[in-house]
MARBA-3410 file (N, C-alpha, C, O; in Angstrom, 1 decimal):
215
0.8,-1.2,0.0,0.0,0.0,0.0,0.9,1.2,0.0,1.7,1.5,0.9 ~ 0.7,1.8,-0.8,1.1,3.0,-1.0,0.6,4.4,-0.1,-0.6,4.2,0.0 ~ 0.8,5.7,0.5,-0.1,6.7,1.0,0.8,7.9,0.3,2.0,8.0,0.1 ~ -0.7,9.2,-0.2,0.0,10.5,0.0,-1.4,11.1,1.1,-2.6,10.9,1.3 ~ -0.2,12.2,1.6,-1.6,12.9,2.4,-1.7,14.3,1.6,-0.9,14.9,0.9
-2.9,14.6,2.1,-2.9,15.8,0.9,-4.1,17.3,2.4,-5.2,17.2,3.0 ~ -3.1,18.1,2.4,-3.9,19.1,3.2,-5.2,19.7,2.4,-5.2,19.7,1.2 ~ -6.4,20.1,3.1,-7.1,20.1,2.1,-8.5,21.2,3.5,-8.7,21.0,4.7 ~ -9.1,22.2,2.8,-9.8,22.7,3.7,-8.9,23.9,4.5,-7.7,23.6,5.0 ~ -9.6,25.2,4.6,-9.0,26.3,5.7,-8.2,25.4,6.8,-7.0,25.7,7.2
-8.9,24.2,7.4,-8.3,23.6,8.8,-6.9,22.6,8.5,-6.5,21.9,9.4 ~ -6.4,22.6,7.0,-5.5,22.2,7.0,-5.6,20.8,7.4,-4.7,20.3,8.2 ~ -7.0,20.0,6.8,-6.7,18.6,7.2,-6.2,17.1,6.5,-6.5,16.8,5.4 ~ -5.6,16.6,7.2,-4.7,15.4,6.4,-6.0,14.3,5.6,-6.5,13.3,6.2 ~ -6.4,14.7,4.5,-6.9,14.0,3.7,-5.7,13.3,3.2,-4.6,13.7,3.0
-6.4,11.6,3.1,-5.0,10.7,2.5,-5.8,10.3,1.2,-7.1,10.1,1.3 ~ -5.2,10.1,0.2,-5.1,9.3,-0.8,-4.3,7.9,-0.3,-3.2,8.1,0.2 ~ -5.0,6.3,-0.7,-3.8,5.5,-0.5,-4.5,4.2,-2.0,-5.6,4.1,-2.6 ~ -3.4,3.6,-2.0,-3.5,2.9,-3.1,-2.9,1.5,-3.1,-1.9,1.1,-2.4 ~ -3.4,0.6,-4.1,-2.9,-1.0,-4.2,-1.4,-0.9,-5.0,-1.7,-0.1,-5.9
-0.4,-1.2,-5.1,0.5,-1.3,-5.5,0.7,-2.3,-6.7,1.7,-2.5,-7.4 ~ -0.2,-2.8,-6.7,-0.3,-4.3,-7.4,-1.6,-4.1,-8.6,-1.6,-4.7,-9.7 ~ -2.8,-3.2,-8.1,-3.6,-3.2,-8.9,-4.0,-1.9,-9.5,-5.0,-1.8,-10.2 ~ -3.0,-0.5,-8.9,-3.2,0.7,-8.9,-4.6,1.1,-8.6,-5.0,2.2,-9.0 ~ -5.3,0.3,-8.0,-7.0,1.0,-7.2,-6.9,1.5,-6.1,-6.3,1.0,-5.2
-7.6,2.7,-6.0,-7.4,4.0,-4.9,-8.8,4.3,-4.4,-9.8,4.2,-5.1 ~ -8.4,4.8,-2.7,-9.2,5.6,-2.2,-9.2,6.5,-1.6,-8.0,6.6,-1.4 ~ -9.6,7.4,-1.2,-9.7,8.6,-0.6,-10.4,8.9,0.4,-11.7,9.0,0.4 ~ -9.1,9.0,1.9,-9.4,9.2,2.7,-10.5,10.8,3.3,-10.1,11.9,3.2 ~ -11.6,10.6,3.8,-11.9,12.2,4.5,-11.5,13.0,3.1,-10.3,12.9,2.9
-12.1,13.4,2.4,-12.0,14.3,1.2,-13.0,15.6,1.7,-14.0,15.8,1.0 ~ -12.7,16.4,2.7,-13.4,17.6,3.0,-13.6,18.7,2.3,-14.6,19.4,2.4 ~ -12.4,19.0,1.2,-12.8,20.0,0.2,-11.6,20.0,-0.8,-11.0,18.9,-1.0 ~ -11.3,20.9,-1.5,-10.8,21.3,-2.5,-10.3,20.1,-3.1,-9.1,19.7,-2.9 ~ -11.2,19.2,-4.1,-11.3,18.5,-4.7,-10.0,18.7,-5.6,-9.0,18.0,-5.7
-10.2,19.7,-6.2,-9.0,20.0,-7.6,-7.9,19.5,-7.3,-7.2,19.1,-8.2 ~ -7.3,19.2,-5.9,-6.5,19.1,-5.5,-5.8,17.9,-5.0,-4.6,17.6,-5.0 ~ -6.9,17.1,-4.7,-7.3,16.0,-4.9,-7.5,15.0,-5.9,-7.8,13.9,-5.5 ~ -7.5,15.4,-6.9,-7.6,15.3,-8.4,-6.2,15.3,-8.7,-5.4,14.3,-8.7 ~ -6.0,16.2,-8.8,-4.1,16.0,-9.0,-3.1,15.4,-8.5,-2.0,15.3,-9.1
-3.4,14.9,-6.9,-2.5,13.9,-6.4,-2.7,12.5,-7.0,-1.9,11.5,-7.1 ~ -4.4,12.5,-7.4,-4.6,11.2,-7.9,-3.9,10.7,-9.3,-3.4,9.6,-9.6 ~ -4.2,11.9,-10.2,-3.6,12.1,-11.3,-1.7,11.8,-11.3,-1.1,11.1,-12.1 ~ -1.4,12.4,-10.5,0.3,11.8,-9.9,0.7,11.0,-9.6,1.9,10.8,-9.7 ~ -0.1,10.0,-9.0,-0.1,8.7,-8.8,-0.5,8.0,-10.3,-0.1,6.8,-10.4
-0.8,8.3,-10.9,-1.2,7.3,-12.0,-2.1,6.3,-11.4,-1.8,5.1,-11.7 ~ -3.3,6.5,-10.7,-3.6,5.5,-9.7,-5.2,5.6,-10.6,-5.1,6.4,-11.6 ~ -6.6,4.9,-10.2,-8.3,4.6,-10.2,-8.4,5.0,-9.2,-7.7,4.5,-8.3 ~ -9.5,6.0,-8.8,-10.5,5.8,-7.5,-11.3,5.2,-7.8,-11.9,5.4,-8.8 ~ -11.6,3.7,-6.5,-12.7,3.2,-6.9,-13.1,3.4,-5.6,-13.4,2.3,-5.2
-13.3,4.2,-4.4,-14.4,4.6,-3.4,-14.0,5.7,-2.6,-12.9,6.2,-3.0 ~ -14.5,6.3,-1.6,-14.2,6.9,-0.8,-14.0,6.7,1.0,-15.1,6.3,1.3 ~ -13.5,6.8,1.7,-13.8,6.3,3.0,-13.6,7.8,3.8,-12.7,8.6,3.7 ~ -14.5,7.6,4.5,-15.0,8.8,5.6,-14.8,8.3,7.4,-15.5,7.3,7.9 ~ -13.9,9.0,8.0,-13.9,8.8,9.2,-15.3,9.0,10.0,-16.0,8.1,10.4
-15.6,10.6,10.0,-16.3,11.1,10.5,-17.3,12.1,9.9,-17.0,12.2,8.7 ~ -18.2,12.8,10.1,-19.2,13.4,9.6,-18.7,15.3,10.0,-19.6,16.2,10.0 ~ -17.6,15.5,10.2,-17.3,17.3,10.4,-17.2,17.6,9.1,-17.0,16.7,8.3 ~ -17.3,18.6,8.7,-17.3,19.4,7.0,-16.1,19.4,7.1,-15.9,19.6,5.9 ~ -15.3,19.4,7.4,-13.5,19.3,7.1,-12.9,18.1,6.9,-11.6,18.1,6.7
-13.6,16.8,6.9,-13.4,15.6,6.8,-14.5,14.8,5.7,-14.1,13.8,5.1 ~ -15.6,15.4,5.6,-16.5,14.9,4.6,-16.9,15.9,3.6,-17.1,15.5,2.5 ~ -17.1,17.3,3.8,-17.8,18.6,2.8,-17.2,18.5,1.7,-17.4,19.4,0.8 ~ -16.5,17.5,1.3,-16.1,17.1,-0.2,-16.9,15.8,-0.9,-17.2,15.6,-2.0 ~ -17.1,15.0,0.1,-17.6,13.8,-0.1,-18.5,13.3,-1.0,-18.1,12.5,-1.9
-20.4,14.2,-0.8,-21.0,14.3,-1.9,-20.9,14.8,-3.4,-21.4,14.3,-4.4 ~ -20.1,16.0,-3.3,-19.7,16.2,-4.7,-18.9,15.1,-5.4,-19.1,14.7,-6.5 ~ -18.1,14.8,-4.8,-16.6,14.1,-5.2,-17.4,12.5,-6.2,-17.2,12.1,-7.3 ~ -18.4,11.8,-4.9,-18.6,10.6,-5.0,-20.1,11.1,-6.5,-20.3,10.5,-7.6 ~ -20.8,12.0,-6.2,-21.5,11.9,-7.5,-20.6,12.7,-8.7,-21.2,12.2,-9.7
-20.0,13.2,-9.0,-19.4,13.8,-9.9,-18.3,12.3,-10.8,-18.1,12.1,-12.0 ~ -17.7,11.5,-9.7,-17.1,10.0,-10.3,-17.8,9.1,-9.9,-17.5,7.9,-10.3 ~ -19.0,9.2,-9.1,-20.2,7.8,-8.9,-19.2,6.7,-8.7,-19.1,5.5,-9.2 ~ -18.3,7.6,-7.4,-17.9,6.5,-6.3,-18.5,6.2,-5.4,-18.9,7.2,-4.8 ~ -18.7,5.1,-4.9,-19.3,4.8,-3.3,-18.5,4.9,-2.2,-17.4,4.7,-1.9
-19.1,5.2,-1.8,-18.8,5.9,0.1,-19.0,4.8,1.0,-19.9,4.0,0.9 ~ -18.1,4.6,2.1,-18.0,3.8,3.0,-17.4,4.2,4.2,-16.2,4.5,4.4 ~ -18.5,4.3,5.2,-18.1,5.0,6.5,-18.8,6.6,6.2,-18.9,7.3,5.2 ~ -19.1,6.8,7.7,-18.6,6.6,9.0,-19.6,5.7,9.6,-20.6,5.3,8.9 ~ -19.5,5.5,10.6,-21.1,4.3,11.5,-22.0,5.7,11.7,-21.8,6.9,11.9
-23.3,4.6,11.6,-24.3,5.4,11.5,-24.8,6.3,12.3,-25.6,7.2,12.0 ~ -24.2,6.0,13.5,-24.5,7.6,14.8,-24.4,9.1,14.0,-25.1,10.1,14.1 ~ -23.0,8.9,12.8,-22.9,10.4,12.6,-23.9,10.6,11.4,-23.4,11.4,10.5 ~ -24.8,10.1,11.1,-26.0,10.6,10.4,-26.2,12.2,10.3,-26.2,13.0,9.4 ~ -26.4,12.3,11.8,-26.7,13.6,12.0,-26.6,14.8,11.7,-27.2,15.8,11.5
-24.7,14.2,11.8,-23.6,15.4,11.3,-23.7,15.4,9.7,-24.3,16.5,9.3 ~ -23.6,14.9,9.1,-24.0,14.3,7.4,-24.7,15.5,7.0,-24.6,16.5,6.3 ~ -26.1,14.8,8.1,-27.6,16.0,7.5,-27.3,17.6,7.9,-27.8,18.5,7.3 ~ -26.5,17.8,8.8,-25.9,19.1,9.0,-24.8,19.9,8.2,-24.4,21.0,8.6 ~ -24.4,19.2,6.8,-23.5,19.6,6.5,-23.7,20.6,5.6,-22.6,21.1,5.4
-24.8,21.2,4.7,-24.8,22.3,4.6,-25.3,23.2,6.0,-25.4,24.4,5.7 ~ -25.5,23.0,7.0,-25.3,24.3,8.0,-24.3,24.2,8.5,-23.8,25.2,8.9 ~ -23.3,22.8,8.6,-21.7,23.4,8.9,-21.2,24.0,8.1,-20.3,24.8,8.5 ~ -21.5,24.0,6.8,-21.1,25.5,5.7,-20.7,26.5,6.6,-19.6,26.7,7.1 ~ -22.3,27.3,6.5,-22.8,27.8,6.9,-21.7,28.6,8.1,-21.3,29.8,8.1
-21.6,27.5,9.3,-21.3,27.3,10.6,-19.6,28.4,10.2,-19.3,29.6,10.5 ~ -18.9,27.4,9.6,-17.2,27.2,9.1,-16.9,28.0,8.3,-15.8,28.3,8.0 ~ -18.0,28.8,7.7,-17.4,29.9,6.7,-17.1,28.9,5.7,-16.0,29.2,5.2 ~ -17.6,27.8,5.1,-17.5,27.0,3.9,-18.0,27.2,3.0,-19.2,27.6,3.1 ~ -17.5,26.9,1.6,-18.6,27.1,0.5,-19.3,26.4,0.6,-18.7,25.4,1.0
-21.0,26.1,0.3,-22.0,25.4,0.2,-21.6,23.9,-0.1,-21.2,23.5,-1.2 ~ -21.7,23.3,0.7,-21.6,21.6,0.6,-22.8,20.6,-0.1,-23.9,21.2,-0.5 ~ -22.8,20.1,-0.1,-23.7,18.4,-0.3,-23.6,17.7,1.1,-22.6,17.3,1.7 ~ -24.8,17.7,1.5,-25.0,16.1,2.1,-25.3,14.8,1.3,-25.8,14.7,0.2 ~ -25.0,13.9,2.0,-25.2,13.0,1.4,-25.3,11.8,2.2,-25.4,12.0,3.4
-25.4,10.1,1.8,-25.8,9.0,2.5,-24.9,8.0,1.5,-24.9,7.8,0.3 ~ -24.2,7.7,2.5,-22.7,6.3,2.6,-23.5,5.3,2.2,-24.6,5.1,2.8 ~ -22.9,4.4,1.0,-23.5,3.6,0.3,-23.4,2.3,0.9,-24.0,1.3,0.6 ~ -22.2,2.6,2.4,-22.1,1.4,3.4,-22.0,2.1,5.0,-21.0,2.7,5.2 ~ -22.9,1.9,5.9,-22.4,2.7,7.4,-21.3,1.3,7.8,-21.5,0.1,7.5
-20.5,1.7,8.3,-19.4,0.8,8.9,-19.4,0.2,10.4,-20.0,1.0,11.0 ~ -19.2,-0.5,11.0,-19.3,-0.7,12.4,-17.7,-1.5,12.8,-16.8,-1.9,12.0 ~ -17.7,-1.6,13.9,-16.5,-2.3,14.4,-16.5,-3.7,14.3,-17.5,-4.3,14.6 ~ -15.3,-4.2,13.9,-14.8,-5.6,12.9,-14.8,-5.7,11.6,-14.3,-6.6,11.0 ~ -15.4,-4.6,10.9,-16.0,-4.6,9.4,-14.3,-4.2,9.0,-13.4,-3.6,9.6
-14.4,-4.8,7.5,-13.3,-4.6,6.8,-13.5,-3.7,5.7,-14.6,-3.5,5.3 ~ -12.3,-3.0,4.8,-13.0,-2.3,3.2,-11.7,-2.8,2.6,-10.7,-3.1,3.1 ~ -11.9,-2.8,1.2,-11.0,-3.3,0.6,-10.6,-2.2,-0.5,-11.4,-1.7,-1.3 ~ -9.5,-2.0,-0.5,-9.0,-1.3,-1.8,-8.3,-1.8,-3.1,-7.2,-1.4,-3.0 ~ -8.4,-2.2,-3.9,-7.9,-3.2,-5.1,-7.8,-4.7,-4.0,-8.7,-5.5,-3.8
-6.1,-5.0,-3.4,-5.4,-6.2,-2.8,-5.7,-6.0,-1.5,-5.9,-6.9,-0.8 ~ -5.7,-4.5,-1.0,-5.2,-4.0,0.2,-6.8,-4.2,0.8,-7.8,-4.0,0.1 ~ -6.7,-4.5,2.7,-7.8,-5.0,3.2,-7.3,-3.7,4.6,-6.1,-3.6,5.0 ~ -8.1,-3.3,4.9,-8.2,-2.4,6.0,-9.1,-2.7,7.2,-10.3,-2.9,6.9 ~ -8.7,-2.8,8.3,-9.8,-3.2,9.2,-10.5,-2.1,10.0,-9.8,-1.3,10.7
-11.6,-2.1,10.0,-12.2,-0.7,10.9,-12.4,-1.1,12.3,-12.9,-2.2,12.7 ~ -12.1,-0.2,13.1,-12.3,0.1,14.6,-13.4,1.4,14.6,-13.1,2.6,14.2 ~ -15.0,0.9,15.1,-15.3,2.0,15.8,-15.0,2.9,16.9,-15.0,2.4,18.0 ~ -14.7,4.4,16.7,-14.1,5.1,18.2,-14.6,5.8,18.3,-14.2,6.7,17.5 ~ -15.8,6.1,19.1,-16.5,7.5,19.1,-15.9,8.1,20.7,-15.4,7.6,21.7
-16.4,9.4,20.4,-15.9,10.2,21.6,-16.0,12.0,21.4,-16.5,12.9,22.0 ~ -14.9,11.7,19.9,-14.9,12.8,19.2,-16.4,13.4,18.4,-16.8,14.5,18.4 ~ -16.9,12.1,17.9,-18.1,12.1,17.3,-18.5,10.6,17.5,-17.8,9.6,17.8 ~ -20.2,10.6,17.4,-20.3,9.2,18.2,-20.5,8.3,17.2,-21.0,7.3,17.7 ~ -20.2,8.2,16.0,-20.2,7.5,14.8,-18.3,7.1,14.2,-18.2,6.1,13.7
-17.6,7.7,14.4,-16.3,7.5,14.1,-15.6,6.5,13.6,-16.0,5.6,14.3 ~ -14.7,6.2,12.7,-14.6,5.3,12.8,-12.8,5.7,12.6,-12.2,6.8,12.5 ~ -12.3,4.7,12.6,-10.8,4.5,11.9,-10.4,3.4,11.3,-10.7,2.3,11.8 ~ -9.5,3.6,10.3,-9.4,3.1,9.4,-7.4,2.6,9.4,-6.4,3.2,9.3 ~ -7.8,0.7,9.7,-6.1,0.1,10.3,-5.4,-1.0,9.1,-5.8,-2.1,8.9
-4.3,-0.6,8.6,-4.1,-1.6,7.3,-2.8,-2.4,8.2,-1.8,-1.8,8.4 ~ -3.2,-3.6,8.8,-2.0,-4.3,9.3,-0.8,-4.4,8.7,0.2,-3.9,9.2 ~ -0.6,-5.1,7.2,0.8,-5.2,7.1,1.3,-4.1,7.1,2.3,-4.3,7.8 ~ 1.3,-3.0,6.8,1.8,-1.9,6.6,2.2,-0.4,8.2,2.8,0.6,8.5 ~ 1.1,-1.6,8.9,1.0,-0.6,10.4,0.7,0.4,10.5,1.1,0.8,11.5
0.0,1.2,9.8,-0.3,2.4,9.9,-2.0,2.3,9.8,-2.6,1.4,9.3 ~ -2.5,3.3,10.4,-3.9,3.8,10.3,-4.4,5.1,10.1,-3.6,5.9,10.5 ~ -5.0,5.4,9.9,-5.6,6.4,9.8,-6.8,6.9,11.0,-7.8,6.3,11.0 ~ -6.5,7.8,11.8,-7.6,7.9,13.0,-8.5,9.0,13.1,-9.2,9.2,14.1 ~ -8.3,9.9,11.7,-9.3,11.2,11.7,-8.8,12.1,13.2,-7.7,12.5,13.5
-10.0,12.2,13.8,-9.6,13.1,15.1,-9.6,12.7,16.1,-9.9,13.5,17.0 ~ -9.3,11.6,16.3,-9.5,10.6,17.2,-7.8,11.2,18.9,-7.6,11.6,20.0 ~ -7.1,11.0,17.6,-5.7,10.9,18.5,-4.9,12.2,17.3,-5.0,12.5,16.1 ~ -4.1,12.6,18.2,-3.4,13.8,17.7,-1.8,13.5,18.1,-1.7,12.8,19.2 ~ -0.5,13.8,17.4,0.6,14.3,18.0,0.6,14.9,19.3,1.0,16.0,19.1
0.5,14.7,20.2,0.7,15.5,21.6,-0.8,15.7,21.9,-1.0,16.5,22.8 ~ -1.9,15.0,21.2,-3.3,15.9,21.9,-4.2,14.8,21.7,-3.8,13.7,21.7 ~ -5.7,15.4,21.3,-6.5,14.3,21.2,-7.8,15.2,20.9,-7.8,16.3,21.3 ~ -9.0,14.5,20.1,-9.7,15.3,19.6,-10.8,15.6,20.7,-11.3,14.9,21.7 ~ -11.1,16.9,20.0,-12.5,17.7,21.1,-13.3,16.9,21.4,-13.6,15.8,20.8
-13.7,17.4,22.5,-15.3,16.8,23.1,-16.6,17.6,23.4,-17.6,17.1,24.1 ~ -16.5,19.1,22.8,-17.1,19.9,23.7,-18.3,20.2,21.4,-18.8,21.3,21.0 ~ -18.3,19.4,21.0,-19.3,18.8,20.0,-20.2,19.0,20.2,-20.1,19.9,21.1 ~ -21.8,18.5,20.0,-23.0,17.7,20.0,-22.8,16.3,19.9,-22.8,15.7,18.8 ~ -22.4,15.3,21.6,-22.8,13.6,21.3,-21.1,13.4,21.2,-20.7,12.4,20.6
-20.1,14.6,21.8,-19.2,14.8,22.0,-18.8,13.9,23.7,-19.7,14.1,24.5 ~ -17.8,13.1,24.0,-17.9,12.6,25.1,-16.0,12.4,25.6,-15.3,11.6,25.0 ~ -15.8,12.9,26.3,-14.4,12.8,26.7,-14.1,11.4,27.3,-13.2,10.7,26.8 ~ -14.6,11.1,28.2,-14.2,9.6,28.8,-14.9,8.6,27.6,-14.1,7.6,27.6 ~ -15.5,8.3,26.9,-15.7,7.6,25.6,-14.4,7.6,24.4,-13.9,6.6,23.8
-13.9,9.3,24.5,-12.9,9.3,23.6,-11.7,8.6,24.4,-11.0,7.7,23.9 ~ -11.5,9.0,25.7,-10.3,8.2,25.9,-10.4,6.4,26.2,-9.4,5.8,26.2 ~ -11.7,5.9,26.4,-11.5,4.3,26.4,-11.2,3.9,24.7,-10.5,3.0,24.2 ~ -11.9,5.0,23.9,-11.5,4.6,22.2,-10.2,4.3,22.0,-9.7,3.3,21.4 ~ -9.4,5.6,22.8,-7.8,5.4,22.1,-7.4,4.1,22.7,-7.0,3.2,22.1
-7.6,4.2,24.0,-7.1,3.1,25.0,-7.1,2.0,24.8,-6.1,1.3,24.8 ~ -8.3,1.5,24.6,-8.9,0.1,23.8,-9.0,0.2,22.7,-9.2,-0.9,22.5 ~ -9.0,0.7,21.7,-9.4,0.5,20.0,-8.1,0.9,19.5,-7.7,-0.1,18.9 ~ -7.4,1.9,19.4,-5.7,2.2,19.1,-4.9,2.1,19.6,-4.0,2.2,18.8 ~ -4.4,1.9,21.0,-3.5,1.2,21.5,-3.0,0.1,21.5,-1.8,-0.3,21.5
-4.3,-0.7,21.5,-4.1,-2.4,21.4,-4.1,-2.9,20.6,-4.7,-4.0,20.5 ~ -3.3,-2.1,19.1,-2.9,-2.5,18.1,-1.3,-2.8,17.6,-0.7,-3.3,16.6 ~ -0.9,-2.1,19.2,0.8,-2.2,19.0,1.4,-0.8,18.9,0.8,0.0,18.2 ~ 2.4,-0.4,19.7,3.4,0.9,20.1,3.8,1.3,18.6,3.8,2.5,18.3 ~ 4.1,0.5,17.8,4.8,0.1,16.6,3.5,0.9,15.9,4.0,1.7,15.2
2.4,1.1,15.8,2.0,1.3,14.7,2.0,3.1,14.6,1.9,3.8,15.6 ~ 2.3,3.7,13.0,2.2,4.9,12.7,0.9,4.9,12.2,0.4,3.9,11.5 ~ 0.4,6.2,12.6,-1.1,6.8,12.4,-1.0,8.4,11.4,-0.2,9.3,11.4 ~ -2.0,8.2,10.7,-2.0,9.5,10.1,-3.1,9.9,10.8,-4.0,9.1,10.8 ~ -3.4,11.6,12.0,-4.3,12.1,11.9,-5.0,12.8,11.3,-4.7,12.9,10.1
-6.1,13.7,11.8,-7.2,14.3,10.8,-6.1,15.7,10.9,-6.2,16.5,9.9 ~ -5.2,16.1,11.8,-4.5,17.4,11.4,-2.9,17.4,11.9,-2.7,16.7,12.9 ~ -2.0,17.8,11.3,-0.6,18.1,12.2,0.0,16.6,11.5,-0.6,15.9,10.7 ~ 1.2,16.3,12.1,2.3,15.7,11.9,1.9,14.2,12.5,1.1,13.8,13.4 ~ 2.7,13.4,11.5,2.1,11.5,12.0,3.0,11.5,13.2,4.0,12.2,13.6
2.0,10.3,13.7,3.0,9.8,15.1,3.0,8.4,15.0,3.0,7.8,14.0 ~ 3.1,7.7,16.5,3.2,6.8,16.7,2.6,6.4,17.7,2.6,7.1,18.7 ~ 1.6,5.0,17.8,1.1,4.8,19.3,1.7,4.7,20.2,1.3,5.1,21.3 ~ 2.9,4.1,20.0,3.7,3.7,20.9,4.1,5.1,22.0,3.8,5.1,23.2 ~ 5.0,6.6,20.8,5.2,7.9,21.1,3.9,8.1,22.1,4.0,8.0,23.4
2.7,8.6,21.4,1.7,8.4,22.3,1.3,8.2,23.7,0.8,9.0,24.4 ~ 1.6,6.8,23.9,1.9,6.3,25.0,2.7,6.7,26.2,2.4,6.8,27.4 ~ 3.6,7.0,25.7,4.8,7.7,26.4,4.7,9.2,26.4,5.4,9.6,27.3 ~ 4.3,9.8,26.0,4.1,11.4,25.7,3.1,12.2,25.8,3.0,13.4,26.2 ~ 2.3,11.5,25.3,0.7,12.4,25.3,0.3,12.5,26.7,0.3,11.7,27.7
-0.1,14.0,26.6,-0.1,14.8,28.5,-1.8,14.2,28.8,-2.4,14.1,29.9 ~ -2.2,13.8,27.2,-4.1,13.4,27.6,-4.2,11.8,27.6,-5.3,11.5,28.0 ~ -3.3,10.8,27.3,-4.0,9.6,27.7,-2.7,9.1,27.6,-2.9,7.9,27.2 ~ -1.2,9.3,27.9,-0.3,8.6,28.2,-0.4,7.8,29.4,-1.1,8.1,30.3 ~ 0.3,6.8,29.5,0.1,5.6,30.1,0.4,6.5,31.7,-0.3,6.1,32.7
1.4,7.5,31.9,2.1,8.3,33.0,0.8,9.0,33.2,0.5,9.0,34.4 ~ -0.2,9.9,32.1,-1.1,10.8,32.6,-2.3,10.2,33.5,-2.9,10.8,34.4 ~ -2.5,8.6,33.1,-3.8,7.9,33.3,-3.5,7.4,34.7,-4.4,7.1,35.5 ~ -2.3,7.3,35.0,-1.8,6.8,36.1,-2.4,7.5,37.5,-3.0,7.1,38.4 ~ -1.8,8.8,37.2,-2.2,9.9,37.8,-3.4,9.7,38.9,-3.8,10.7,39.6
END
């Protein structure tokens, strides 16, 4: 598997592009906005989108989604069905964010925890983690160790809770149990800022390091 991440949206969020190496079929992680852009990394790769995958339901992670998936009549997969809500909100998170006018739209698969997606070869396993939002999901490709966690977990931080259906002790059993106990070893792309590691995490993070929880 291949990854590029691509900043995308005023909030500068790590939309990924990743792809089969073997069958050049691609997807696109969180596509929140500036498509064109997105277009061109795809185009750079020499790569097919054949779907899209959505962490979460924030206009900085999906406000690209509907256009993107009807304009190439890709199918959408993810996030779990809690963030419905956020979905139907996504023209007043426009609104909300100072965004240009969005699409809502409805995921041609809601995802839940154990579910897998497949990209050409490549098999990704999903972990539901709500906290941040109560639908969330993330997205874990074993051989390769890496995941993708939206806003789940941050370099040094960890995502909001002060949302609608926002829950701080939910977010931290998520990381705890659903991203930790995948191994120290694995590198994560978040929804903003610089990759880490669970392991770093572990050891560093002032919000759920193993030293802060202790406490």
């Amino acid at each position: 598997m291949k990854v590029a991440v691509i900043p995308v949206t005023p909030f500068q969020q790590n939309c990924s592009l990743l792809w089969c190496e073997e069958t050049k079929k691609a997807a696109v992680v969180d596509p929140g906005g500036d498509l064109d852009r997105i277009q061109q990394a795809v185009d750079e790769a020499g790569v097919t989108l054949e779907k899209i995958l959505v962490t979460h339901g924030h206009i900085d992670h999906a406000g690209g989604v509907g256009e993107l998936a009807r304009k190439l009549n890709l199918p959408v997969e993810g996030p779990q069905r809690q963030d419905q809500f956020w979905i139907d909100m996504m023209p007043s998170q426009s609104m909300t964010f100072g965004f240009p006018p969005v699409e809502s739209f409805t995921p041609t698969r809601w995802l839940e925890q154990g579910d897998a997606v497949s990209v050409g070869n490549v098999t990704l396993e999903v972990r539901h983690c709500p906290g941040h939002t109560p639908g969330h999901v993330i997205f874990f490709e074993p051989e390769t160790r890496l995941a993708f966690v939206g806003d789940v977990l941050f370099a040094g931080s960890i995502g909001r809770t002060d949302f609608p259906r926002g829950d701080y002790d939910t977010l931290i059993r998520s990381i705890r149990e659903q991203l930790f106990t995948l191994g120290d070893d694995v590198v994560f792309i978040p929804g903003h800022g610089p990759m880490s590691t669970f392991g770093d995490e572990r050891r560093t993070n002032p919000y759920v390091s193993d030293r802060a929880l202790a406490r």
